[in-house]
C-alpha positions in Angstrom: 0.0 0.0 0.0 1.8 3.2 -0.9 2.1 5.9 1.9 0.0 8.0 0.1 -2.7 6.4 0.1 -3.1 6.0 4.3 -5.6 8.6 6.1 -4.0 10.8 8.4 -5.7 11.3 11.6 -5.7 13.8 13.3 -4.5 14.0 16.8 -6.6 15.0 19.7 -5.2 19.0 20.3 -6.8 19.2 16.6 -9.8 17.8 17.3 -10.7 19.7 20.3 -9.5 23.1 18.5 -11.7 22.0 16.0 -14.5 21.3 18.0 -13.7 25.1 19.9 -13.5 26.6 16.5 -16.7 24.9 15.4 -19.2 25.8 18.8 -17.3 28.6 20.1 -19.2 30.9 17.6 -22.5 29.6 18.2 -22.0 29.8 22.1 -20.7 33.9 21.5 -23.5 34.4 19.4 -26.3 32.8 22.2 -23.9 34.6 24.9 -24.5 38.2 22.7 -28.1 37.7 22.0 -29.0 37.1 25.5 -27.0 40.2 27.2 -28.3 42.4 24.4 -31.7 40.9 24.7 -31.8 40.9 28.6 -30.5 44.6 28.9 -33.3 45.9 25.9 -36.0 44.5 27.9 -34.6 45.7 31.3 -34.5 49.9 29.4 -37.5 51.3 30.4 -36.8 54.5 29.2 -36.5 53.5 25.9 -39.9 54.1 22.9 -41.0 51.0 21.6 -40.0 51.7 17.9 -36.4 51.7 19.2 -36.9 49.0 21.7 -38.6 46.8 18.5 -35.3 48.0 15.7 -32.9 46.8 18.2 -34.6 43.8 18.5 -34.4 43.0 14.9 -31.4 43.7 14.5 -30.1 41.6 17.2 -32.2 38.6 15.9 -31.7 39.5 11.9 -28.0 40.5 12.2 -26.1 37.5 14.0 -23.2 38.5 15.7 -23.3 42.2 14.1 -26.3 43.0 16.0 -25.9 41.8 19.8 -22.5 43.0 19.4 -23.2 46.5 17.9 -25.8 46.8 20.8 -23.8 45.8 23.2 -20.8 48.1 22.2 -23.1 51.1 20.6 -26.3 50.8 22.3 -27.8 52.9 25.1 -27.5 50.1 27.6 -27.7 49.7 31.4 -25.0 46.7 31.8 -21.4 48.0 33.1 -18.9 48.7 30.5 -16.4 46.1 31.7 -19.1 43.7 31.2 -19.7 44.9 27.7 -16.2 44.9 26.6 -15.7 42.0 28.3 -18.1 39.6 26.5 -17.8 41.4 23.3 -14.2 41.2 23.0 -12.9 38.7 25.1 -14.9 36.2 22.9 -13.8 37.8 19.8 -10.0 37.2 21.2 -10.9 33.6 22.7 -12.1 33.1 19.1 -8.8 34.3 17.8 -6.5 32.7 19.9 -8.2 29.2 19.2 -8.0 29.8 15.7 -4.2 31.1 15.2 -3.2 27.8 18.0 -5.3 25.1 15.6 -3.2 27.0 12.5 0.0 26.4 14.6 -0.4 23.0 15.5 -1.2 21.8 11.5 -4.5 23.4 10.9 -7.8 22.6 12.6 -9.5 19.5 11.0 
């Protein structure tokens, strides 16, 4: 059987960087959506047209909305919280991403 022809597998660092890379967005995303959500409903001095817009656009714009709410919004949550979430997930993301490249690639 020539050597070229034998699967690779890949080893377990890849897989679980894979698997980070795979649900990390979707777990951000649900993470965004539900700050952005739970601080819109908590506003009560907001109008209902603006309330109803930022609602759409965090459920119509994934990732773009919760996080421009979150960063852009009038909001009640703390800043560090904000930032937090918002950009410690984007830099989780990153790191995972640039350690799967070094290792061989994320499979």
């Amino acid at each position: 059987m020539p050597l070229s022809s034998i699967p690779v597998q890949p080893s377990t660092a890849q897989l679980l960087l894979g698997l980070y890379a795979y649900l990390l967005p979707l777990l951000l995303y649900v993470l965004w959506s539900t700050l952005a959500l739970w601080d819109l409903g908590r506003r009560s001095d907001a109008r209902p047209g603006v309330v109803w817009a930022w609602a759409a656009a965090i459920y119509l714009l994934p990732f773009l909305g919760p996080a421009a709410y979150l960063l852009r919004g009038e909001r009640t949550l703390p800043r560090a919280l904000r930032l937090a979430s918002v950009g410690g997930g984007v830099a989780v993301y990153l790191i995972v991403l640039a350690v799967g490249a070094g290792i061989g690639g994320i499979s």
